[in-house]
N, C-alpha and C positions, 0 to 999 in steps of 0.2 A: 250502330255501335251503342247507341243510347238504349234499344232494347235492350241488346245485350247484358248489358248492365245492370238494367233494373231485374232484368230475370234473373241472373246472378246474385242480386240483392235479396229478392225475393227468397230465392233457393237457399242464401243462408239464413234466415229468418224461421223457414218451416224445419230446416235441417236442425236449429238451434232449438227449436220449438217440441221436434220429434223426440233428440235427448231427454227435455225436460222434461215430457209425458211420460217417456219409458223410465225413468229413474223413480218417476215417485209411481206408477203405477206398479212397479215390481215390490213396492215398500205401501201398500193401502193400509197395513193397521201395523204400522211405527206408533210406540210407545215415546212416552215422551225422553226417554235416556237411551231409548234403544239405537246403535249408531246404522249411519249408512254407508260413510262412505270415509277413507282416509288418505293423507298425504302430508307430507313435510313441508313444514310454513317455510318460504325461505327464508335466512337469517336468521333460522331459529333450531332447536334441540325439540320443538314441538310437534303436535300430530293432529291437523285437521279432521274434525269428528264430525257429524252432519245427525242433527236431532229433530227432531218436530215438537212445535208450540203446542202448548193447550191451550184452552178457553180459546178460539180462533174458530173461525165458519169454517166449518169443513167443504162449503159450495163454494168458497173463494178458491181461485187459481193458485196453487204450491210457485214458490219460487225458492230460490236456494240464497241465503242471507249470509251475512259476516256477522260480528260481534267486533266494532271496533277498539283496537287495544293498543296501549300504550307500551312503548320498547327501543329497544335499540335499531339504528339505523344509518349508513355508512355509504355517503358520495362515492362510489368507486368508479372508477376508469380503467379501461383495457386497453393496453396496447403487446407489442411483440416484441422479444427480444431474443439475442445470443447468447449461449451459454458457450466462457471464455475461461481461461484457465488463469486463476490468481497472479502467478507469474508464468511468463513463457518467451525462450530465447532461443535465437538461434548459435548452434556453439562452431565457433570459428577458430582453426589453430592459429596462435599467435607466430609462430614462424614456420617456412613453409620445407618441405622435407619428405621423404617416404615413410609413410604408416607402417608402423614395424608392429605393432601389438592393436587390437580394437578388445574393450574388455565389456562391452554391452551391444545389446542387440535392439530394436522394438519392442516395447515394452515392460522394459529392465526398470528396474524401480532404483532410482540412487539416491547416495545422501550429498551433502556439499562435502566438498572437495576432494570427491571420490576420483579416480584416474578413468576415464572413458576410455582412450587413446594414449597412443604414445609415437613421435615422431624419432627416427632416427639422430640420435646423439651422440655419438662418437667422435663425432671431429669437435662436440661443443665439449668432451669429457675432456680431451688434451687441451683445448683452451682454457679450461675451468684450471690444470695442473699446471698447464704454465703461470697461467696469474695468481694459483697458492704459491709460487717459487719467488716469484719477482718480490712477492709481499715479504717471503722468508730475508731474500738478499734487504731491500729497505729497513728491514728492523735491524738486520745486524749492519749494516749503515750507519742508523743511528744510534748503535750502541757505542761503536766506534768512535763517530763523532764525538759523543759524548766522554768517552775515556778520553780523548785528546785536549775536549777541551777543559779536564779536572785535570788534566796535567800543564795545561797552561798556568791556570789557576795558580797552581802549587806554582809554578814558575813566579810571577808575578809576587807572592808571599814570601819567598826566599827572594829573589829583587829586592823587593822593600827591607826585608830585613838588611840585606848589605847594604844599602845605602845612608839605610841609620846607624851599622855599625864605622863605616868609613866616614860618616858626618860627626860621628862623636870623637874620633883618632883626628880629623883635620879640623876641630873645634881647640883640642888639647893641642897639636903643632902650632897653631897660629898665636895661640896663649905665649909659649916655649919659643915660640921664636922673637915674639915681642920681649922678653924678658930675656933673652939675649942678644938681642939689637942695644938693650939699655945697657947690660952687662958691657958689652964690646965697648960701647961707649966710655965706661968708666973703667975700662983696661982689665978689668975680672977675668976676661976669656978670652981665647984669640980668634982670630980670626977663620982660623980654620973648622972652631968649634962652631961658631956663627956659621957657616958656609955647608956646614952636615946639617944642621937645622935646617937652614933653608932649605936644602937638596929634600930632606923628610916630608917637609911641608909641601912641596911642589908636588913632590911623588903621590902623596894622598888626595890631593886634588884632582890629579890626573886619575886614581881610583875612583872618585867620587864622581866625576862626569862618566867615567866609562860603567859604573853601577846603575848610576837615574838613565845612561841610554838602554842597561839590558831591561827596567822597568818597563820603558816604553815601550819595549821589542813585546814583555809579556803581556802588557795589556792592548797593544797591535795583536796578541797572539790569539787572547783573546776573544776581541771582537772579531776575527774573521772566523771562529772556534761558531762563536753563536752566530753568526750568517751562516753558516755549512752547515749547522745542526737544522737551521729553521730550512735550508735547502733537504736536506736530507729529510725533516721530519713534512715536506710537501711532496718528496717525492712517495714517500712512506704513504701518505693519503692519495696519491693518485694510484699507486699499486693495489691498496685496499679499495678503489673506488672501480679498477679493473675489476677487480675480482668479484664486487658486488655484481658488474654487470655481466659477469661469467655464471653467476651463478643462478640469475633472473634470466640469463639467454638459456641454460640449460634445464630451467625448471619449465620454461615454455613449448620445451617439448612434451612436455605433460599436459594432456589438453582436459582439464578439471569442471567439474561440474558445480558452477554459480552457487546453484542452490537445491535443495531438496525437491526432486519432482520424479516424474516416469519421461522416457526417452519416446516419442511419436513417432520418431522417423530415424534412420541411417541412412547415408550416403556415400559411403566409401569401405570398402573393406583391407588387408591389412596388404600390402604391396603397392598397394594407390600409392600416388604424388600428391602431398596436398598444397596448396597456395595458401596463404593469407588471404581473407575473404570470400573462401572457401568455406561453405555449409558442410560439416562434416555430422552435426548432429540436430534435431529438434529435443529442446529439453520443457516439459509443461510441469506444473504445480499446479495437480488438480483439487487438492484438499487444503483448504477453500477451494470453491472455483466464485467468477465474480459474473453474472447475469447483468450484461448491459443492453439496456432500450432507448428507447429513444420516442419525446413528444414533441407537438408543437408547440409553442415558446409561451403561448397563455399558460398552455396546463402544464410545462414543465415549472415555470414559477411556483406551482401550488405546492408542489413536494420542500419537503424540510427533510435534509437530513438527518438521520439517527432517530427521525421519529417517526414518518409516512411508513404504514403499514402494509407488506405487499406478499400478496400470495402467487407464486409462481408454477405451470403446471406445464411440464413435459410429457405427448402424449407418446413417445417412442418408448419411455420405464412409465407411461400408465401410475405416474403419479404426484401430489402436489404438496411443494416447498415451502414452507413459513418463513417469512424475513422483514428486513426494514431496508427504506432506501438507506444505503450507507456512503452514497456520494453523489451528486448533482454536481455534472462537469458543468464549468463554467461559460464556455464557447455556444454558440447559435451558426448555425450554419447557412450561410449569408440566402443560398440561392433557395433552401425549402424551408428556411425560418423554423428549424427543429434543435433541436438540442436531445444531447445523450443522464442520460445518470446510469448508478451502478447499485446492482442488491448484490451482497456476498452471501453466498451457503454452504454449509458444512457439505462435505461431500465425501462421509469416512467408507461408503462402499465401494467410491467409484462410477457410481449409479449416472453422472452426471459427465457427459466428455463434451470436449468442447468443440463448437462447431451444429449441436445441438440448438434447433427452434424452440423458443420458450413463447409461452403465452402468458402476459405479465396482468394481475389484476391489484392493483391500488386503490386503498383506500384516503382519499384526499381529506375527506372528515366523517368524525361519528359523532350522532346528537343519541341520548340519553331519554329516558323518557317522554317520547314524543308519541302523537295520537299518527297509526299508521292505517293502511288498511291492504288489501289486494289490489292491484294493478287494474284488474279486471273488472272493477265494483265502479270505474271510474267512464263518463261517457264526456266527448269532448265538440262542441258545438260552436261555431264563429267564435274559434279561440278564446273561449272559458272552456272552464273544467264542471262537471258535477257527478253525480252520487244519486242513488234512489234512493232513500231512506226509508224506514217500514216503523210505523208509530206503534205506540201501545195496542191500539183497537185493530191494527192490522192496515190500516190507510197508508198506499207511496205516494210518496211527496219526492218532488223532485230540490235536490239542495246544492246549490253555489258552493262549490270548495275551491280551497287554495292550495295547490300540490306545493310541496319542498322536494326533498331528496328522493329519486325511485333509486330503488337499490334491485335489480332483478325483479320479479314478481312483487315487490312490497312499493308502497308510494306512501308517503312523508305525507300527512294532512294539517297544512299548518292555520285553517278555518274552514269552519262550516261543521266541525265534526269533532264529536266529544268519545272519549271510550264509555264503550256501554252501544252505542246507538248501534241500532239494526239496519247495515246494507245491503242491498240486491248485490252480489260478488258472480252471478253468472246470469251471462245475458239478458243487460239492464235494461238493455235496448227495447226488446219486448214488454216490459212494465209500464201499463198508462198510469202515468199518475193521474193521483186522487181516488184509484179503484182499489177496493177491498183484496189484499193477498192474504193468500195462507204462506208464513215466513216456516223453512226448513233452515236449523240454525245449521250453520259451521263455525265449529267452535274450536278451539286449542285443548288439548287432551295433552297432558304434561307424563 
């Protein structure tokens, strides 16, 4: 096994070796601008060029070098996600009956609170006309009431009136009879005249208690005037309150669409039975649609809302979505210690249905002007990192770096390496240091 291995080892060394002979042996008289070879930096709008040094021994061995450069650079992370439709419900008739009408099919694009369905309503329609009837009788109920008790009313103000007029006639007898008690006395009038007085006097009194009781009868009349009304005017709101619920029982055989979407599925056509809690329809709201993933609980921390930068790419439509996280749910899910968030995307073609595999790339952070170089310029030994470097006179020298961010092909150089310096970028592994190279630049062509 241990052969094996080295000759394997071996085999990529000469194989690495072979390329780098045939590359510059096809190029023997490369001018110094004249290009070799090109490719797209990644993370960049750029164009790898491949040039050759002058003033350099042309007996030294070619290698292919970088030109370390300062730029953008962006922590990103991959993970996988569903593409799910903004909203999506399933639509259940609220009372259950025979589907007399179905006014969508699969695919039917609706608006809110477009009519889908229609359940059998007929016997809800005579319910709805009895409880407008009952309402009708309750108002004139309490119109009724009400005329009776303004006729009390008036009762009660003609009472009173007689009673102050028979108080003011047995105010003046009582005067009349005292002034003929005196009279009688002193022989002025007889006795008989005395004895009509008196009889007058009695007689109005007797008016006078029989007036304050018809009082009493109208203000009895009254108060049981406004009890009747306040019955009447509670029966009046329970016939309106039928009728409310005649009319929320007959509008539920409309079975309405929530919200603005396309319909995914049917389940019944128009003759069905349907139940309560009966699926009669799937309704989705694809435009938005909401792209949800899910990390493990270190790197879902790292997103922020409204700001973590995320490119999403579906390869079934062969093409990639620009967005930002727009939610980071809250919950960790106990037993895989992951958590979900959400990117929302426009989605005006349709291009996006849901139930679609996404492939989610995040950018957790971007540093700014930093010293980066090629992936590949990078060799790694007893866990350090280094770099060949190629001096002025053409001497590699091997140089200690400190990696930051790789972002795909690019590595974040956060020491050992200045922009400007020249690195071996293809098979560094072959470079002795301290031996004379001939450096073939690769450069950025804008």
């Amino acid at each position: 096994m241990f052969n094996n291995s080295m000759n394997s080892h071996k085999l990529k060394i000469k194989s690495a070796a072979l390329l780098l002979c045939a590359a510059l042996c096809s190029t023997p008289s490369v001018s110094p601008l004249h290009a070799q070879a090109s490719s797209t930096m990644p993370g960049t709008s750029t164009t790898r060029m491949t040039v050759a040094i002058a003033n350099i021994d042309e007996k030294a061995p070619p290698v292919i070098v970088q030109r370390v450069e300062a730029g953008e650079i962006s922590q990103m992370l991959q993970t996988s996600g569903d593409v799910l439709p903004y909203l999506g419900a399933d639509i259940h008739p609220k009372i259950g009956g025979e589907i007399v009408a179905i006014n969508v099919s699969e695919g039917s694009q609706v608006k809110q609170g477009d009519v889908l369905a229609e359940i059998d309503h007929r016997i809800l329609d005579a319910q709805l006309e009895q409880a407008k009837a009952a309402v009708s009788v309750a108002k004139s109920n309490v119109d009724a009431q009400n005329v009776q008790l303004k006729s009390a009313e008036s009762a009660l103000v003609s009472a009173k009136a007689q009673v102050a007029a028979v108080k003011a006639q047995a105010t003046n007898l009582s005067a009349t009879r005292k002034r003929f008690a005196d009279l009688f006395k002193e022989g002025a009038v007889s006795e008989q005249q005395l004895d009509d007085i008196v009889a007058q006097h009695d007689a109005i009194q007797a008016q006078l208690i029989a007036a304050e009781s018809t009082v009493r009868q109208a203000e009895d009349g009254i108060q049981s005037g406004q009890v009747n009304l306040k019955m009447r005017n509670a029966q009046l709101l329970q016939a309106q309150s039928n009728l409310n619920a005649a009319e929320v029982q007959r509008e539920n055989a409309f079975v309405k669409a929530p919200f603005t979407g396309i319909i995914t599925s049917r389940n019944f056509d128009p003759g069905a039975m349907a139940n309560q809690g009966q699926r009669i329809f799937r309704l989705e709201q694809m435009n938005p649609v909401k792209i949800v993933g899910s990390l493990v609980e270190k790197d879902l921390m790292s997103l922020k809302a409204g700001e973590t930068a995320a490119s999403v790419r579906v390869d079934l439509v062969n093409q990639e979505f620009k967005g930002i996280v727009d939610k980071v749910y809250p919950a960790i899910a106990a037993k895989t210690r992951t958590g979900q968030f959400e990117i929302v995307l426009e989605n005006p073609e349709n291009l996006l249905r849901s139930g679609m595999y996404a492939t989610i790339n995040l950018a957790l952070k971007t540093e700014k002007n930093v010293t980066r170089i090629f992936k590949d310029a990078l060799l790694s030994h007893a866990g350090e990192m280094f770099a060949i470097r190629v001096g002025s006179d053409g001497t590699a020298e091997r140089v200690a770096v400190k990696v930051g961010i790789i972002q795909g092909s690019i590595a974040q150089v956060l020491e050992g390496l200045q922009p400007g310096d020249l690195v071996v970028s293809q098979a560094p592994e072959l470079v002795k240091t301290g031996s004379k190279v001939k450096p073939m630049i690769t450069e950025e062509k804008r």
